[in-house]
PyMOL Python script that loads the backbone (N, CA, C, O; Angstrom):
from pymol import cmd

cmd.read_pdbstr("""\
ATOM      1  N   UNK A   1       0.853  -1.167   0.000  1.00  0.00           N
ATOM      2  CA  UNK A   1       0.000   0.000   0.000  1.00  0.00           C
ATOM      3  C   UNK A   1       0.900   1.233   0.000  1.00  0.00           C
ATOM      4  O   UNK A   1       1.999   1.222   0.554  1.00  0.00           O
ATOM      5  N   UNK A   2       0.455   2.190  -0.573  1.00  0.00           N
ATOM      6  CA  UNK A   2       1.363   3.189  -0.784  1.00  0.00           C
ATOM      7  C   UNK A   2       1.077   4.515   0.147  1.00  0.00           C
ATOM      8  O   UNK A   2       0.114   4.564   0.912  1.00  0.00           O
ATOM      9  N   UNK A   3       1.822   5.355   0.026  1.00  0.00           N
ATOM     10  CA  UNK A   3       0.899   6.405   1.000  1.00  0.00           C
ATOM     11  C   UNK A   3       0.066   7.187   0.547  1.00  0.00           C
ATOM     12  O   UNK A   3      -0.579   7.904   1.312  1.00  0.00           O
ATOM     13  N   UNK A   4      -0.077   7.218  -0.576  1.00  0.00           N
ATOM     14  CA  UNK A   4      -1.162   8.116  -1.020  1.00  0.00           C
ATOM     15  C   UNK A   4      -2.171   7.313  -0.402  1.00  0.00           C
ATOM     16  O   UNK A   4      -2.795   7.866   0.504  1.00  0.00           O
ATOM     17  N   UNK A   5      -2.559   5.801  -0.767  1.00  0.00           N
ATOM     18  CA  UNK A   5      -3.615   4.764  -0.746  1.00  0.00           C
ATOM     19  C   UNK A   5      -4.003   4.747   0.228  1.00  0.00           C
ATOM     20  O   UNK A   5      -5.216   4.616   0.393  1.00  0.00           O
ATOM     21  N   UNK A   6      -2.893   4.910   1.586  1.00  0.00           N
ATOM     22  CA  UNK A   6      -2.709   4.858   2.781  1.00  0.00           C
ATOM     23  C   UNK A   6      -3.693   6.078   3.496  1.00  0.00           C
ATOM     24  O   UNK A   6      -4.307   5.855   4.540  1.00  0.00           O
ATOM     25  N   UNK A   7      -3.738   7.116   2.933  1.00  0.00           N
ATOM     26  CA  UNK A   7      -4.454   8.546   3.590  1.00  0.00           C
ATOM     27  C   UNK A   7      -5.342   8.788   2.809  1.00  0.00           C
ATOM     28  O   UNK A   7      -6.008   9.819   2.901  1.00  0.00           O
ATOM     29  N   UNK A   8      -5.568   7.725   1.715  1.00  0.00           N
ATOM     30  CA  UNK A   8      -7.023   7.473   1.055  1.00  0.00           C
ATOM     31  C   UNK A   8      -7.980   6.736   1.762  1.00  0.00           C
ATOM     32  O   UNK A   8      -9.147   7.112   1.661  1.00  0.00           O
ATOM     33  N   UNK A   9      -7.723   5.754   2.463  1.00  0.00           N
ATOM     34  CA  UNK A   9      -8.048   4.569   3.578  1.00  0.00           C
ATOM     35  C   UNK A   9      -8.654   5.256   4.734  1.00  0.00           C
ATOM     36  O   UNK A   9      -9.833   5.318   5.081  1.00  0.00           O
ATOM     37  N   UNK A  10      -7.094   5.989   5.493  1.00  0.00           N
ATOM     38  CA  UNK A  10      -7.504   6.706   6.386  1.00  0.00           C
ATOM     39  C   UNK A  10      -8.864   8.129   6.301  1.00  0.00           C
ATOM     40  O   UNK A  10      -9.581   8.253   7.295  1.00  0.00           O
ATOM     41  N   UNK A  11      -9.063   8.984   5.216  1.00  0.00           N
ATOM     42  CA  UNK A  11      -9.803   9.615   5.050  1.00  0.00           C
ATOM     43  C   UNK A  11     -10.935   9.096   5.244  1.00  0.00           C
ATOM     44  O   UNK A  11     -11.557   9.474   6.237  1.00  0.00           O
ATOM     45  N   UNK A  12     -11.485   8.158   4.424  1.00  0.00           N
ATOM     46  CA  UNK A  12     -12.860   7.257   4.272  1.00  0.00           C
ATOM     47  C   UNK A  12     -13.454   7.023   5.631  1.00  0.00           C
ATOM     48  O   UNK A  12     -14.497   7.425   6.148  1.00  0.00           O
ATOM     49  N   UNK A  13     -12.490   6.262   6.052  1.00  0.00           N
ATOM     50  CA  UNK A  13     -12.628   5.275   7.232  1.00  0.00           C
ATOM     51  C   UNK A  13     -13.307   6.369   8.618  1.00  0.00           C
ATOM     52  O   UNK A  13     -14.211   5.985   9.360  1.00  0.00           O
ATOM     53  N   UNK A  14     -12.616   7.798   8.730  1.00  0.00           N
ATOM     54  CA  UNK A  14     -12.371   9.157   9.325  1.00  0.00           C
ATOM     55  C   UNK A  14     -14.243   9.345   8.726  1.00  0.00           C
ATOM     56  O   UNK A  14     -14.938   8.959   9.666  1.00  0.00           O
ATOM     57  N   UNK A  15     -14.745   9.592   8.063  1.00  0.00           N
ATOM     58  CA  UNK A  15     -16.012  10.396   7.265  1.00  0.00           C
ATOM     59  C   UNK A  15     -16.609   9.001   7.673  1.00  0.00           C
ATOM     60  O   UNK A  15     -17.628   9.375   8.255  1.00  0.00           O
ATOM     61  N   UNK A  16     -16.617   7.889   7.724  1.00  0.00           N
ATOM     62  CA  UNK A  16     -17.534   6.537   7.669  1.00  0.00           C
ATOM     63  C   UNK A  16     -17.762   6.444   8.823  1.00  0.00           C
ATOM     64  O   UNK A  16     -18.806   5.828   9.036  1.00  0.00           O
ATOM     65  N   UNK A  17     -17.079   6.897   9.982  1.00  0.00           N
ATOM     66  CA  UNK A  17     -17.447   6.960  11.473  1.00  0.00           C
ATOM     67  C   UNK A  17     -17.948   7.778  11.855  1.00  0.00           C
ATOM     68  O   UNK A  17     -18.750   7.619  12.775  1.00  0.00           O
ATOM     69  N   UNK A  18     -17.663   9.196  11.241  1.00  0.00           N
ATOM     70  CA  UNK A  18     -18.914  10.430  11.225  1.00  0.00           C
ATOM     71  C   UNK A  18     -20.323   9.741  11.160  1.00  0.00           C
ATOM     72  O   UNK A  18     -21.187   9.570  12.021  1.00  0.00           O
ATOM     73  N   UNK A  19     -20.252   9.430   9.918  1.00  0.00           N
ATOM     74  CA  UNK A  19     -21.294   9.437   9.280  1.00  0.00           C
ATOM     75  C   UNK A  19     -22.532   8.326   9.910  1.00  0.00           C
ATOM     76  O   UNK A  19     -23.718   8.582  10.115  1.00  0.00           O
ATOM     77  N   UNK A  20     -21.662   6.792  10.164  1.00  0.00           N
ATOM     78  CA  UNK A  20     -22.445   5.841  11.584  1.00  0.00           C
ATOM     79  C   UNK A  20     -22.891   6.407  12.204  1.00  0.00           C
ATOM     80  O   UNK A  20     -24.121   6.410  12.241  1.00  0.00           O
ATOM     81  N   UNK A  21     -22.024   7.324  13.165  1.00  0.00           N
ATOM     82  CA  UNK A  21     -22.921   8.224  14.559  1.00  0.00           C
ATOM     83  C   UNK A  21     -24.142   8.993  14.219  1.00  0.00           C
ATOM     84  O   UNK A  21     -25.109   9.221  14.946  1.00  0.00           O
ATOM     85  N   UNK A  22     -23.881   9.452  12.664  1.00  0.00           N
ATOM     86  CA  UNK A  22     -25.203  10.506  12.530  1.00  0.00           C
ATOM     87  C   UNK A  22     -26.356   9.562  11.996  1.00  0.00           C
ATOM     88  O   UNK A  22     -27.515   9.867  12.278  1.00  0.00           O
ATOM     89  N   UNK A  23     -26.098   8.419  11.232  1.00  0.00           N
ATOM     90  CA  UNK A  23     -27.114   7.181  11.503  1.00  0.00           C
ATOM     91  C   UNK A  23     -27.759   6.887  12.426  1.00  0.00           C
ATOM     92  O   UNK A  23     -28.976   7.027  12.553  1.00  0.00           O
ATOM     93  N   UNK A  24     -26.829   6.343  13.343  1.00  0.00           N
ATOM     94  CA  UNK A  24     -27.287   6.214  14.825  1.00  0.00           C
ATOM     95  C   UNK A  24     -27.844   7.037  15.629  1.00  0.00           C
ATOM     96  O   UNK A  24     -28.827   6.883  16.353  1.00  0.00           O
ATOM     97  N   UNK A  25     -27.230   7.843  15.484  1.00  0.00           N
ATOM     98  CA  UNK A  25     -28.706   9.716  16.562  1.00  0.00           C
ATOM     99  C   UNK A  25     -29.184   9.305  15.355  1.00  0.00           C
ATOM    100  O   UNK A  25     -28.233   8.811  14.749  1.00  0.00           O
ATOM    101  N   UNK A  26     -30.424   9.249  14.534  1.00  0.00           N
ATOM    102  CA  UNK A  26     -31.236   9.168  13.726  1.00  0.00           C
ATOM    103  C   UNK A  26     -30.795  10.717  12.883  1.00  0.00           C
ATOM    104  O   UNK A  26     -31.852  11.081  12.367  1.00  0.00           O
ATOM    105  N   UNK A  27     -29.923  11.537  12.612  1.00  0.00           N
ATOM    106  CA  UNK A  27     -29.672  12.447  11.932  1.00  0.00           C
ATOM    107  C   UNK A  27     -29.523  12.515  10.489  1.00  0.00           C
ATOM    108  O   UNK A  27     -29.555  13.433   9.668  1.00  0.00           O
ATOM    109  N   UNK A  28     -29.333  11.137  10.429  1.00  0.00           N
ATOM    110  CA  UNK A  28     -29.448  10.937   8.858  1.00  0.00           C
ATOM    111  C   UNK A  28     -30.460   9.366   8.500  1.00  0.00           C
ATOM    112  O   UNK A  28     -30.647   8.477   9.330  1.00  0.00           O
ATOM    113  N   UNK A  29     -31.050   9.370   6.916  1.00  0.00           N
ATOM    114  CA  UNK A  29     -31.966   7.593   6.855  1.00  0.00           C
ATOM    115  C   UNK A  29     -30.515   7.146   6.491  1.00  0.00           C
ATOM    116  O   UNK A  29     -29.567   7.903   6.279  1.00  0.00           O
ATOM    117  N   UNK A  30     -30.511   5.643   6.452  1.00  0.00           N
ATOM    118  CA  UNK A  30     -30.186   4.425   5.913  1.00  0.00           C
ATOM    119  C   UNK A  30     -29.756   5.335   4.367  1.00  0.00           C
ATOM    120  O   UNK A  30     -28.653   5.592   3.885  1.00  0.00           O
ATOM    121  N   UNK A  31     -31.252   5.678   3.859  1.00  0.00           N
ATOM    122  CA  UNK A  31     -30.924   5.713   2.198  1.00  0.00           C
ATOM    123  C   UNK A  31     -29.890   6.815   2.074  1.00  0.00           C
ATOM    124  O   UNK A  31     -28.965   6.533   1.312  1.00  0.00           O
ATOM    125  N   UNK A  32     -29.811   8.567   2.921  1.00  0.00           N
ATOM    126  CA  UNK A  32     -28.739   9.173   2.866  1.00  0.00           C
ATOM    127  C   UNK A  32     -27.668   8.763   2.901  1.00  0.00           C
ATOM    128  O   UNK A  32     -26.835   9.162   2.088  1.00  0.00           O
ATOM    129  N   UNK A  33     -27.196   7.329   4.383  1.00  0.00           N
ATOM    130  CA  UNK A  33     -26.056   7.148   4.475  1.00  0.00           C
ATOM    131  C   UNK A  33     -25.258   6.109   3.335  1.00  0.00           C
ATOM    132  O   UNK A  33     -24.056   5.992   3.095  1.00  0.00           O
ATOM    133  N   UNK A  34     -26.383   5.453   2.780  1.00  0.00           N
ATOM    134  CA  UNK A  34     -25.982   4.512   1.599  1.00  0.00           C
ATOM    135  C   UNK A  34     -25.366   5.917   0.511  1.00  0.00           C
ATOM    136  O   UNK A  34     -24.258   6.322   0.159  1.00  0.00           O
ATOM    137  N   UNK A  35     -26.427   6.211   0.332  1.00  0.00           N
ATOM    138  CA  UNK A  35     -25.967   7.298  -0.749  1.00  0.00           C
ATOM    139  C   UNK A  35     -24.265   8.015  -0.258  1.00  0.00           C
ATOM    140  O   UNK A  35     -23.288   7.355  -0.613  1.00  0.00           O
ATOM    141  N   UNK A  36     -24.057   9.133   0.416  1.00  0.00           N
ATOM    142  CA  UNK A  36     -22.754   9.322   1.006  1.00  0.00           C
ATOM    143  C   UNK A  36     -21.810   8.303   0.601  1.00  0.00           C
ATOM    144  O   UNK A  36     -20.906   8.479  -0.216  1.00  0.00           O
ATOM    145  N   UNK A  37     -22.103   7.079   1.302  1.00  0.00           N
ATOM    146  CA  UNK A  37     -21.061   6.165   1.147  1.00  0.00           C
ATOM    147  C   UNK A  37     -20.558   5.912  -0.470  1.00  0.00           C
ATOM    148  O   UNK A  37     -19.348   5.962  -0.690  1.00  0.00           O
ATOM    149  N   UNK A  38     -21.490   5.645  -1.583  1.00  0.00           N
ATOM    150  CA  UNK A  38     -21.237   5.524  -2.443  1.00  0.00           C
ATOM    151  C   UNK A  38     -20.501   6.727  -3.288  1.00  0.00           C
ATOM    152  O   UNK A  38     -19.597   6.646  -4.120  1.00  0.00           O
ATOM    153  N   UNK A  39     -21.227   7.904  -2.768  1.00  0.00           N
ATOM    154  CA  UNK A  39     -19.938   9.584  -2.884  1.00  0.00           C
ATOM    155  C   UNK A  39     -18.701   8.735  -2.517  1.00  0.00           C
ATOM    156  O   UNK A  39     -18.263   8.087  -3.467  1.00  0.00           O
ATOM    157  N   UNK A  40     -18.131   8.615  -1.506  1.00  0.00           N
ATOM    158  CA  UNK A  40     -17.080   8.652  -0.560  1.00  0.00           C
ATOM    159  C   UNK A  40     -16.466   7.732  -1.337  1.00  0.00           C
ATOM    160  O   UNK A  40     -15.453   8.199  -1.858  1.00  0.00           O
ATOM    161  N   UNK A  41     -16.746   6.293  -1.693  1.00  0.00           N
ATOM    162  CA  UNK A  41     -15.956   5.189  -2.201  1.00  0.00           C
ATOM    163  C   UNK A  41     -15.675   5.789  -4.033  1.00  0.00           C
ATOM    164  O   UNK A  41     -14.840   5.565  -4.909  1.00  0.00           O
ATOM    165  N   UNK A  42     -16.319   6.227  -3.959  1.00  0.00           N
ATOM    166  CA  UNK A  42     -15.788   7.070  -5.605  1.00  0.00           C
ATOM    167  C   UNK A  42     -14.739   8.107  -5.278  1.00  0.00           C
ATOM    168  O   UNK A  42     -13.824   8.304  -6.077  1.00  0.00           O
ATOM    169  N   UNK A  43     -14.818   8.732  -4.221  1.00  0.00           N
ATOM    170  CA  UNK A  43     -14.205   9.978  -4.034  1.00  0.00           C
ATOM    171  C   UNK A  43     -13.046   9.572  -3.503  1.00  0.00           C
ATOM    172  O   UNK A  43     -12.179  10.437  -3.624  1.00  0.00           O
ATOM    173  N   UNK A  44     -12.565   8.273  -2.783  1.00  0.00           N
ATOM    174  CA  UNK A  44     -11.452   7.976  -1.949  1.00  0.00           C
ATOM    175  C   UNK A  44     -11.193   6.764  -2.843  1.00  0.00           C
ATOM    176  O   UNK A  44     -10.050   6.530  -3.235  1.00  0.00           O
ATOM    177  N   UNK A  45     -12.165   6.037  -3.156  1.00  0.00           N
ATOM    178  CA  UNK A  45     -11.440   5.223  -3.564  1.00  0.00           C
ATOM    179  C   UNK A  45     -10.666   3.642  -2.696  1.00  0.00           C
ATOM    180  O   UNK A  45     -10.097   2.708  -3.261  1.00  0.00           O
ATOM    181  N   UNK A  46     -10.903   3.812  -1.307  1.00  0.00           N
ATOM    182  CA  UNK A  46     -10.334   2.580  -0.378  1.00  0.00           C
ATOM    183  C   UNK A  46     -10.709   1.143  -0.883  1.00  0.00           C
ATOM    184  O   UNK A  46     -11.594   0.689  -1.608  1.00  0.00           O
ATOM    185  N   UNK A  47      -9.590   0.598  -0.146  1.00  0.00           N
ATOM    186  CA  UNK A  47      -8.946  -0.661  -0.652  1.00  0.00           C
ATOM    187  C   UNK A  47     -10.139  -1.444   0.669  1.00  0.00           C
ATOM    188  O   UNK A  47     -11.289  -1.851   0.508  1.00  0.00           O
ATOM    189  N   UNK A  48      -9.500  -1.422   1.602  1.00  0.00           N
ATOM    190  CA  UNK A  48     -10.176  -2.162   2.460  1.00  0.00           C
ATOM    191  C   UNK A  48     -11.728  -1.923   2.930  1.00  0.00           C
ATOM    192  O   UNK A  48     -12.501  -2.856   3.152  1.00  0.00           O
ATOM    193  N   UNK A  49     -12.050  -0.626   3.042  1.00  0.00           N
ATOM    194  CA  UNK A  49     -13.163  -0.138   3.287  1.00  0.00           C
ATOM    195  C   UNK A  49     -14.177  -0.515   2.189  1.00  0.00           C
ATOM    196  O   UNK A  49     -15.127  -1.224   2.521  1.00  0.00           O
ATOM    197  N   UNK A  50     -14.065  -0.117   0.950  1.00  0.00           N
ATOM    198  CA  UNK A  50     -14.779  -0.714   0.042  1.00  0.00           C
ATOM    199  C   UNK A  50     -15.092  -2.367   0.265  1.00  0.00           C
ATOM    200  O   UNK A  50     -16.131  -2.951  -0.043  1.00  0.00           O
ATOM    201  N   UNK A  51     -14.128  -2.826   0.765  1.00  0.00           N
ATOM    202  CA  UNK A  51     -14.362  -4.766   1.092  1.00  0.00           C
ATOM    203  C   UNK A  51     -15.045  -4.942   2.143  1.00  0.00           C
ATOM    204  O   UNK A  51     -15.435  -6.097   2.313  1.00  0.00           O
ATOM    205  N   UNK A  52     -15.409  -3.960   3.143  1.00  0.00           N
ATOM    206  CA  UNK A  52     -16.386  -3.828   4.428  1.00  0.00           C
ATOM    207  C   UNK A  52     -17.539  -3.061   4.176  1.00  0.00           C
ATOM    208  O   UNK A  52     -18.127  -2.318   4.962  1.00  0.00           O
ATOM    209  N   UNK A  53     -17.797  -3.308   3.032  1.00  0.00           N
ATOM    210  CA  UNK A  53     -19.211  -2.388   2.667  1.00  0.00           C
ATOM    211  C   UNK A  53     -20.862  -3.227   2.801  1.00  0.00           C
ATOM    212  O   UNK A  53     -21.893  -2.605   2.548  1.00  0.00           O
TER     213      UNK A  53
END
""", "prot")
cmd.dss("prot")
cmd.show_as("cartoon", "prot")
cmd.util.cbc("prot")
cmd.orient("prot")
């Protein structure tokens, strides 16, 4: 893994735990956070995170 890939990973992963909590307080639906996520994995691009989807 390289470091770019590396602080591509880390970014995602950083916004994907935001984004759970605001799931969880009901601040956002299911369908927003699906949506986001699919932004985010285009936008970052992660290796592993994309495989935990």
């Amino acid at each position: 893994m390289t470091y770019e890939q590396f602080e591509r990973e880390k970014e995602y992963e950083a916004r994907m735990s935001i984004l759970r909590k605001m799931l969880k307080s009901g601040l956002i639906t299911k369908k927003e956070y699906d949506k986001i996520d699919t932004i985010f994995v285009k936008k970052y691009a992660p290796i592993f995170g994309a495989l935990c989807r």
